[in-house]
Biopython code that builds the backbone (N, CA, C, O; Angstrom):
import numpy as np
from Bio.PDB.StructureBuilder import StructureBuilder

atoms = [
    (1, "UNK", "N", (33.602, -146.240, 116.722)),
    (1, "UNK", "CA", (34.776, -146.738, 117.385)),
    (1, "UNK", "C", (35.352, -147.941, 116.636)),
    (1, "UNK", "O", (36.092, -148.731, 117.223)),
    (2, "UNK", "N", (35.003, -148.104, 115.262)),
    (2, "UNK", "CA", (35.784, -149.696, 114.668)),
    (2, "UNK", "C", (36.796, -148.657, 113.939)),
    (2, "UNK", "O", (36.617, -147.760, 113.115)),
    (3, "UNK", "N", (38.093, -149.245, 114.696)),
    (3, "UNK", "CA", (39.351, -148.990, 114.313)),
    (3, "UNK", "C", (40.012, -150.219, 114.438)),
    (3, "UNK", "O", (40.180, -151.073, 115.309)),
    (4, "UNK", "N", (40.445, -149.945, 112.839)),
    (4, "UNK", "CA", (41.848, -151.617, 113.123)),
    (4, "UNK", "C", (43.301, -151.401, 113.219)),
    (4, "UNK", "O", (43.992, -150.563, 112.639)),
    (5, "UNK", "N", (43.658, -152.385, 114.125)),
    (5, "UNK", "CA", (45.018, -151.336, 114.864)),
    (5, "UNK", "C", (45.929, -153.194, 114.498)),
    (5, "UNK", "O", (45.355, -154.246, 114.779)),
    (6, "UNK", "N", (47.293, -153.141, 113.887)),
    (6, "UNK", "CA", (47.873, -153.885, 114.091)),
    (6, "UNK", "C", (48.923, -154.369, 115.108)),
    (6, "UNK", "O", (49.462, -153.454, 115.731)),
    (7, "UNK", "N", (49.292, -155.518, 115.381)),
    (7, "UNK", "CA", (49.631, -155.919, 116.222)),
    (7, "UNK", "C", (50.300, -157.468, 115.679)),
    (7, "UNK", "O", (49.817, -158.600, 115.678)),
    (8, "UNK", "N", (51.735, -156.887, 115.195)),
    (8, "UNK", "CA", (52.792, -158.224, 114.515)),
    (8, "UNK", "C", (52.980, -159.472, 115.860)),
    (8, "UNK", "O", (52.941, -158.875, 116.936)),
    (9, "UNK", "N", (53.121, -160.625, 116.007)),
    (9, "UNK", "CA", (53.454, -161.425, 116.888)),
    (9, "UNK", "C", (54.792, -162.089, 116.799)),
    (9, "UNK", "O", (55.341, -162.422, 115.749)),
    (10, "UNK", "N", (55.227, -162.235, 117.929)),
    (10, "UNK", "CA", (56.484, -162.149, 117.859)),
    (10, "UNK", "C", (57.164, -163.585, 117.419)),
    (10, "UNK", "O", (56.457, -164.443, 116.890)),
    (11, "UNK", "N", (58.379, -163.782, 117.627)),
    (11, "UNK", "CA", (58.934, -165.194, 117.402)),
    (11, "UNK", "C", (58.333, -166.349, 118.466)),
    (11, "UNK", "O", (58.377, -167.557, 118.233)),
    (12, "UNK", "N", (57.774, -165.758, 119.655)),
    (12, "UNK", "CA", (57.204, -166.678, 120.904)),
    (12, "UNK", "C", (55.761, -166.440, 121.231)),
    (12, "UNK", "O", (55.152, -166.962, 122.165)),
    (13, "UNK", "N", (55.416, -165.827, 120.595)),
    (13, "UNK", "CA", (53.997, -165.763, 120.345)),
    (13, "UNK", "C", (53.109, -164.658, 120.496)),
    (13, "UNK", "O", (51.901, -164.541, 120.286)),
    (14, "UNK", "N", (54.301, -163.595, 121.056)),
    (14, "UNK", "CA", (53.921, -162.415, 122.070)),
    (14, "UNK", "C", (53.209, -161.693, 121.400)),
    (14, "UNK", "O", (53.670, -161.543, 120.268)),
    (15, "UNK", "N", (51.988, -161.001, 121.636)),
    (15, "UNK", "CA", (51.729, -159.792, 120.831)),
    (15, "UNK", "C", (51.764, -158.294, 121.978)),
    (15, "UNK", "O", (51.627, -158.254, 123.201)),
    (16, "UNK", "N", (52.030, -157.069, 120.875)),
    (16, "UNK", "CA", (52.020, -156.126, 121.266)),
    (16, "UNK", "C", (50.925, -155.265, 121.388)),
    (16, "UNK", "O", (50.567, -154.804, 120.304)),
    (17, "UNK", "N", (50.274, -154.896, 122.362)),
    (17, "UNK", "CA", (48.779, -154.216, 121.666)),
    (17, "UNK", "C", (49.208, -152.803, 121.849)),
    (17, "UNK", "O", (49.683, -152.343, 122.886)),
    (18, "UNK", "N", (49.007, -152.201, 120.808)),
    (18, "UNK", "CA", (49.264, -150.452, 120.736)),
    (18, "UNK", "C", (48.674, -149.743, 121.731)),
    (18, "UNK", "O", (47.538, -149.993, 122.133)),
    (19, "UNK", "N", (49.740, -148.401, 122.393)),
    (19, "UNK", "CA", (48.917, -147.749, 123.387)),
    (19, "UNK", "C", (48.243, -147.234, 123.058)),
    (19, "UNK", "O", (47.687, -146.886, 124.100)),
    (20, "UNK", "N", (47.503, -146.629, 121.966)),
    (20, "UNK", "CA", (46.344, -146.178, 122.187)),
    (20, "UNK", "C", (45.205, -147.290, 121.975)),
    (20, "UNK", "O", (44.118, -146.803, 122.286)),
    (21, "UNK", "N", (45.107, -148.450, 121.603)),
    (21, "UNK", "CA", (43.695, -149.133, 121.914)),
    (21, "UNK", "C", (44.073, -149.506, 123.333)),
    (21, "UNK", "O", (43.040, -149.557, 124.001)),
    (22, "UNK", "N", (45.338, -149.836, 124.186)),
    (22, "UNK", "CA", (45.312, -149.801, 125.454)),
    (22, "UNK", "C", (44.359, -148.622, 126.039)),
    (22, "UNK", "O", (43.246, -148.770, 126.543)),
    (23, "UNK", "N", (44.794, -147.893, 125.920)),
    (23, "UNK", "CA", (44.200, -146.113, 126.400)),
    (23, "UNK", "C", (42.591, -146.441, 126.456)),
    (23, "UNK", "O", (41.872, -146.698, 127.421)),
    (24, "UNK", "N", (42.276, -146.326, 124.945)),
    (24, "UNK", "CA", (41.224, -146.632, 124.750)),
    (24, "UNK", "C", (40.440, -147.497, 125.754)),
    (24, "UNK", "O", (39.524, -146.981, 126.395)),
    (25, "UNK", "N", (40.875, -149.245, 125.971)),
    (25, "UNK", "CA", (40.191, -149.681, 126.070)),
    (25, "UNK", "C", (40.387, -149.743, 127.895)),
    (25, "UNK", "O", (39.554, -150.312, 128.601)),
    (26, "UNK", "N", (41.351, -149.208, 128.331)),
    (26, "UNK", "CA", (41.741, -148.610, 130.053)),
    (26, "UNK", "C", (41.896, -150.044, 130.093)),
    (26, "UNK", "O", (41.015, -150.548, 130.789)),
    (27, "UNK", "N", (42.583, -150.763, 129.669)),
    (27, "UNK", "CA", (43.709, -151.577, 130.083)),
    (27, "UNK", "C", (45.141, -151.531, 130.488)),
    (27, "UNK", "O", (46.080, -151.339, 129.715)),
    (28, "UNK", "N", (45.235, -151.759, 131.985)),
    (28, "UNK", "CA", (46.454, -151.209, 132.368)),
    (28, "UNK", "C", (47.418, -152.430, 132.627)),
    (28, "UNK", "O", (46.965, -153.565, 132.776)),
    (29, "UNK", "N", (48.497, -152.205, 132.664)),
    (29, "UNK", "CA", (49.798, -153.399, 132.551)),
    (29, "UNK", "C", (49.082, -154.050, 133.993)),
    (29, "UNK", "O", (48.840, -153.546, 135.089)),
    (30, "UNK", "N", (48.875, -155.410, 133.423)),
    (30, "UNK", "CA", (48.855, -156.873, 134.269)),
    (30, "UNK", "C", (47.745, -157.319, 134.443)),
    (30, "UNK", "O", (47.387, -158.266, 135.143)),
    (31, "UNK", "N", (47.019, -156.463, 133.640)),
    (31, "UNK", "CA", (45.161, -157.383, 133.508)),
    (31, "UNK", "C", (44.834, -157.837, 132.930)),
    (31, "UNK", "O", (44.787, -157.452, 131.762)),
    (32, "UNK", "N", (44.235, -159.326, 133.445)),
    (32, "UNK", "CA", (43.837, -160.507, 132.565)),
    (32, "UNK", "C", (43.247, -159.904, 131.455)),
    (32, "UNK", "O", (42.394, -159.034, 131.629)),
    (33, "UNK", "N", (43.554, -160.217, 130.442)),
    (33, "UNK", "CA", (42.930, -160.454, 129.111)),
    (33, "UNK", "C", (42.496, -161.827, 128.550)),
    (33, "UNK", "O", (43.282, -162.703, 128.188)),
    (34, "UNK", "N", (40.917, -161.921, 128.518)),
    (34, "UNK", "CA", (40.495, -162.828, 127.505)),
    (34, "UNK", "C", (40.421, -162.901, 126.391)),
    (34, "UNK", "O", (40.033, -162.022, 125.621)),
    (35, "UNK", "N", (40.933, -164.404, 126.038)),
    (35, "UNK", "CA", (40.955, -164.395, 124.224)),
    (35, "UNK", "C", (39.925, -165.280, 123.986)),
    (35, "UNK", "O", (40.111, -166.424, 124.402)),
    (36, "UNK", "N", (38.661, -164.993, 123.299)),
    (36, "UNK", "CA", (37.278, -165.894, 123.019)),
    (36, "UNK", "C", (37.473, -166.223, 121.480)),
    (36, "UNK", "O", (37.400, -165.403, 120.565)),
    (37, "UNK", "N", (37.743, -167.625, 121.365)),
    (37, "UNK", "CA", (37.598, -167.961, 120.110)),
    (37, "UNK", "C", (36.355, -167.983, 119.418)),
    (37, "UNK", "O", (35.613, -168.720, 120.068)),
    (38, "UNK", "N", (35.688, -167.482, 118.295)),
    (38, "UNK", "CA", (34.575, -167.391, 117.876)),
    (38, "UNK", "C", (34.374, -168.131, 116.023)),
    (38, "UNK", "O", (35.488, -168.292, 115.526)),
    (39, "UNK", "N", (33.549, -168.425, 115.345)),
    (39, "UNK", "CA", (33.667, -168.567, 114.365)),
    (39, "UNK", "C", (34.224, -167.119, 113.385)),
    (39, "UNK", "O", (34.979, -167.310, 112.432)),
    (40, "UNK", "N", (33.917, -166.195, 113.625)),
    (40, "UNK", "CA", (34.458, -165.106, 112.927)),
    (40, "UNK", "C", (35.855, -164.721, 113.422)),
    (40, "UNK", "O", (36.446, -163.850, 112.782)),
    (41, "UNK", "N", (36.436, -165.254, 114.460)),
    (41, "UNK", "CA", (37.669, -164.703, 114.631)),
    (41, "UNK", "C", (37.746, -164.871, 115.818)),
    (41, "UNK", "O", (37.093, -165.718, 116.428)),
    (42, "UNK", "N", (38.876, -163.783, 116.523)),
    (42, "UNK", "CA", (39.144, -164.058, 118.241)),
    (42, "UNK", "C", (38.623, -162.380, 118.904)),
    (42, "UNK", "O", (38.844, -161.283, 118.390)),
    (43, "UNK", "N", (37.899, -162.685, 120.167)),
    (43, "UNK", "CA", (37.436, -161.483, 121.002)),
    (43, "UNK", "C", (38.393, -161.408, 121.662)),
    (43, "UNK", "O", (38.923, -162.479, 121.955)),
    (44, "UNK", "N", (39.054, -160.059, 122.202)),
    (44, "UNK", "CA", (39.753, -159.700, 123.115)),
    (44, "UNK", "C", (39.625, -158.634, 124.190)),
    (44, "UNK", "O", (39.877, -157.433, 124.088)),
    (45, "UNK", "N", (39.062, -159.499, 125.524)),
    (45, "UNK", "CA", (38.391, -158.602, 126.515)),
    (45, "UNK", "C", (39.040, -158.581, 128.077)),
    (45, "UNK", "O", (40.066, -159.164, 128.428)),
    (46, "UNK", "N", (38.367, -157.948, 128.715)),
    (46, "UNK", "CA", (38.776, -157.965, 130.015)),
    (46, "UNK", "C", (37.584, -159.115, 130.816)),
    (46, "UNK", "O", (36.398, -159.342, 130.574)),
    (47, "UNK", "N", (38.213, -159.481, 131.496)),
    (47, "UNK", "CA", (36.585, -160.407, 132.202)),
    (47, "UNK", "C", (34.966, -159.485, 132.532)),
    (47, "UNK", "O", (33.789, -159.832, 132.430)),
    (48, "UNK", "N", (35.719, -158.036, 133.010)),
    (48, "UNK", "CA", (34.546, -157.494, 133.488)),
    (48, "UNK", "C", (33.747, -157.064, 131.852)),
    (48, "UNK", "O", (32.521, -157.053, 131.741)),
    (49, "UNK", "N", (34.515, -156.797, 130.905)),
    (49, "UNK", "CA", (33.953, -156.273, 129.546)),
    (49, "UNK", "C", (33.086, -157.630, 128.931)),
    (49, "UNK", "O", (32.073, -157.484, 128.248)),
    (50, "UNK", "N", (33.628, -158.899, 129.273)),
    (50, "UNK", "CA", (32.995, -159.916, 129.032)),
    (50, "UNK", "C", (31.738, -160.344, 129.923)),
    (50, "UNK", "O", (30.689, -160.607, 129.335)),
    (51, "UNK", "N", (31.784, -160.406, 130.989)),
    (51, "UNK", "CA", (30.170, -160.347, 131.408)),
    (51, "UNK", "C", (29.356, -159.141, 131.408)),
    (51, "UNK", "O", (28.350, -158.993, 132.101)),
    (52, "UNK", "N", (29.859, -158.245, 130.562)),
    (52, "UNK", "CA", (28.806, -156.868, 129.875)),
    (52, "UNK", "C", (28.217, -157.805, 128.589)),
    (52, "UNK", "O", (27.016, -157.966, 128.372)),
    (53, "UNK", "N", (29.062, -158.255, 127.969)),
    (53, "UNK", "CA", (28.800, -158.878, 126.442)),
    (53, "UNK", "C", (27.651, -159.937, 127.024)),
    (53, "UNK", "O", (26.420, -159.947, 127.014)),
    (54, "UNK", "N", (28.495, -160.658, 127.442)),
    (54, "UNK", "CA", (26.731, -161.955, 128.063)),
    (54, "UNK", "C", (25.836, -161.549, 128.345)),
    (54, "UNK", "O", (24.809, -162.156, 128.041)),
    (55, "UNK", "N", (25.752, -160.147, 129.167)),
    (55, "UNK", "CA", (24.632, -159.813, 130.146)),
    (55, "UNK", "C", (23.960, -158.739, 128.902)),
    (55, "UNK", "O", (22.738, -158.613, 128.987)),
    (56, "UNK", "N", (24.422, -158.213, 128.132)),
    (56, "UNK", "CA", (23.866, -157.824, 127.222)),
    (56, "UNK", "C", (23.507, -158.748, 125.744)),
    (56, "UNK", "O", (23.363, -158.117, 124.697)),
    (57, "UNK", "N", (23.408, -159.912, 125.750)),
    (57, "UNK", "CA", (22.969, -160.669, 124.518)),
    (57, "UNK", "C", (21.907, -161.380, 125.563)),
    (57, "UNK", "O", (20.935, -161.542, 124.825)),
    (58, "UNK", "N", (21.549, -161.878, 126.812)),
    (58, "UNK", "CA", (21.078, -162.397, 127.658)),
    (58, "UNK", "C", (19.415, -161.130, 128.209)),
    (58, "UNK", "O", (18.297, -161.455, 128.607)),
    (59, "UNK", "N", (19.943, -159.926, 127.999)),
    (59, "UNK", "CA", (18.978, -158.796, 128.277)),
    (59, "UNK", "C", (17.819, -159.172, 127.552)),
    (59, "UNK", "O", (17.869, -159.378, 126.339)),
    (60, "UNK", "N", (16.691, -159.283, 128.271)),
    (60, "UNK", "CA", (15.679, -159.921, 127.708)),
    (60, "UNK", "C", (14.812, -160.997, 127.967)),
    (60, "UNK", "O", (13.623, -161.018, 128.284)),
    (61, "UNK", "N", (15.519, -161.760, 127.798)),
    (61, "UNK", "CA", (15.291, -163.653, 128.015)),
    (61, "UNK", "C", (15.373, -164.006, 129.078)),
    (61, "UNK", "O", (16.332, -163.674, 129.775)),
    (62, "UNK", "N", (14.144, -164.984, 129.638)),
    (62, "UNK", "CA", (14.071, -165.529, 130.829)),
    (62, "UNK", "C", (14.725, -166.900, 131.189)),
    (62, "UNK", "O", (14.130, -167.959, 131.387)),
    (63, "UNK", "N", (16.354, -166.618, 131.246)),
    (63, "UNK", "CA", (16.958, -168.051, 131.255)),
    (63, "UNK", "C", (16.926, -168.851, 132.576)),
    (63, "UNK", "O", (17.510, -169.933, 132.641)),
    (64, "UNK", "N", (16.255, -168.340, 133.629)),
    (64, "UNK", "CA", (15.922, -169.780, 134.462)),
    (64, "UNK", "C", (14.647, -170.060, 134.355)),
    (64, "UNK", "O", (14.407, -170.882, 135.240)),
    (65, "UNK", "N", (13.199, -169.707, 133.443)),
    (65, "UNK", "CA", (12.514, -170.399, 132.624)),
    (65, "UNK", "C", (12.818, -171.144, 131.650)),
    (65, "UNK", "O", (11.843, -171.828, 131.338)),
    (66, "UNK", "N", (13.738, -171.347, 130.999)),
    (66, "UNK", "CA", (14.414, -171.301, 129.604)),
    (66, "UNK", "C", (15.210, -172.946, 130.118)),
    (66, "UNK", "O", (15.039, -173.924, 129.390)),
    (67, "UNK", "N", (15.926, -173.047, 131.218)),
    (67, "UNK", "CA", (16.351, -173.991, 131.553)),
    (67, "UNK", "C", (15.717, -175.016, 132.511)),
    (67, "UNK", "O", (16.068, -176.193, 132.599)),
    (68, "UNK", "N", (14.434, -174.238, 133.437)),
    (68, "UNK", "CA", (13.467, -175.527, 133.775)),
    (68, "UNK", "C", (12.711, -175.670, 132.681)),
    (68, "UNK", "O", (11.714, -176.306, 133.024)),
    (69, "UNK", "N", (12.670, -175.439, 131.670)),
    (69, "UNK", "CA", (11.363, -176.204, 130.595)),
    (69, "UNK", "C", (12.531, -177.493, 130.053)),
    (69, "UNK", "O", (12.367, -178.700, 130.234)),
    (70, "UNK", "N", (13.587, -176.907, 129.428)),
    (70, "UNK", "CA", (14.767, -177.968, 128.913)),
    (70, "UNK", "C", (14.637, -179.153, 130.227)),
    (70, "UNK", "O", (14.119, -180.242, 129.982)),
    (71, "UNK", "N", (15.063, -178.886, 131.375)),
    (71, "UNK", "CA", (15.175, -179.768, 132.073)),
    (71, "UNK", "C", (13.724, -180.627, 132.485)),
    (71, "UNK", "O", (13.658, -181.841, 132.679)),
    (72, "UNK", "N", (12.824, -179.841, 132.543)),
    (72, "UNK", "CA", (11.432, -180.923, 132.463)),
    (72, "UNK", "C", (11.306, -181.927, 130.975)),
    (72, "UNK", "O", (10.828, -183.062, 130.982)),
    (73, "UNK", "N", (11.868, -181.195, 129.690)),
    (73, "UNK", "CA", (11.365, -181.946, 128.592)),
    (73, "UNK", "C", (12.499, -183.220, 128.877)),
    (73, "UNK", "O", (12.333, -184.191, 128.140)),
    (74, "UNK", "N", (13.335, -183.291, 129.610)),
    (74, "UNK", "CA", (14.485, -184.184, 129.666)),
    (74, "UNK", "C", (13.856, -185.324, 130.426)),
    (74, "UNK", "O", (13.750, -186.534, 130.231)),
    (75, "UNK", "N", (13.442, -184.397, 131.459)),
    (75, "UNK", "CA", (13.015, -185.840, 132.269)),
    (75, "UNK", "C", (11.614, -186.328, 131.702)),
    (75, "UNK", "O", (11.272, -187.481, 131.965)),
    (76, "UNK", "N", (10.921, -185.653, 131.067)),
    (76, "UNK", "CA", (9.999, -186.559, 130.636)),
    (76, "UNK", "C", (10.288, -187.439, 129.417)),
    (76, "UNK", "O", (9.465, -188.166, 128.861)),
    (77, "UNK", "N", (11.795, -187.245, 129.022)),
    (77, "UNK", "CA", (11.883, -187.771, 127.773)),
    (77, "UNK", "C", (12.643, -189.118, 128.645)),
    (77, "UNK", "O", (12.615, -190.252, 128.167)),
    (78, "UNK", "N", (13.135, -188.893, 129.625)),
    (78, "UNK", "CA", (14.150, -190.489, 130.443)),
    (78, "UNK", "C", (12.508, -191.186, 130.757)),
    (78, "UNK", "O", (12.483, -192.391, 130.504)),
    (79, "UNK", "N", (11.379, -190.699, 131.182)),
    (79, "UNK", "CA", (10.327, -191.173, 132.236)),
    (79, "UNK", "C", (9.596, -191.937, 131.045)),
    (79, "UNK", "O", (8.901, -192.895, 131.384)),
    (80, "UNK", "N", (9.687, -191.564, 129.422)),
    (80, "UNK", "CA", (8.866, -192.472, 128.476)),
    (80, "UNK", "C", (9.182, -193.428, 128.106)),
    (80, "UNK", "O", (8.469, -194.394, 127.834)),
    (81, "UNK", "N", (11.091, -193.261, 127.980)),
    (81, "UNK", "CA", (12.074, -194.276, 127.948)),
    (81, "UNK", "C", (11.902, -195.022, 128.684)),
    (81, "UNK", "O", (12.103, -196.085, 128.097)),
    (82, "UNK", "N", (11.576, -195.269, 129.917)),
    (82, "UNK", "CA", (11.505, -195.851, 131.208)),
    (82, "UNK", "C", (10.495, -196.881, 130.938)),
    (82, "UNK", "O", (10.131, -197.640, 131.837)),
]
sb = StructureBuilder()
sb.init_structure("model")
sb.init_model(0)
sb.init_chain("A")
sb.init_seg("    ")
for serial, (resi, resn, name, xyz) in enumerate(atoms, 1):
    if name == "N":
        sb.init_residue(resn, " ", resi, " ")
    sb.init_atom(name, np.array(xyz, "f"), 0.0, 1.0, " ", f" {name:<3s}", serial, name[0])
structure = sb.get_structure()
């Protein structure tokens, strides 16, 4: 599915996205689209396509272990300071 589809911007900033990656991506006229700035470039998603992307780089990992260890090493790092 990597197809590159152009999309000129206009004098006001507008861009056009072609109907078929519309089609494609079942985006229908008046749904939010996110634009994620990234170091490689810009993502362009729907919100629900975007918490697929998190929830799939996140698959795996135990992030409310992950954030009480951070938050214990914190406070023991204020409690030595102390």
């Amino acid at each position: 599915m990597d197809t590159t589809f152009v999309a000129p911007m206009g004098d006001r900033g507008r861009l056009v996205i072609p109907a078929e990656l519309r089609s494609r991506q079942h985006w229908e006229q008046g749904v939010p689209l996110l634009m994620i700035e990234t170091v490689g470039g810009v993502i362009l998603v729907t919100r629900e396509q975007a918490k697929a992307l998190v929830r799939s780089q996140l698959e795996g990992k135990d992030v409310l272990k992950s954030l009480l260890a951070e938050r214990r090493a914190a406070a023991s790092s204020e409690d030595a300071a102390a």
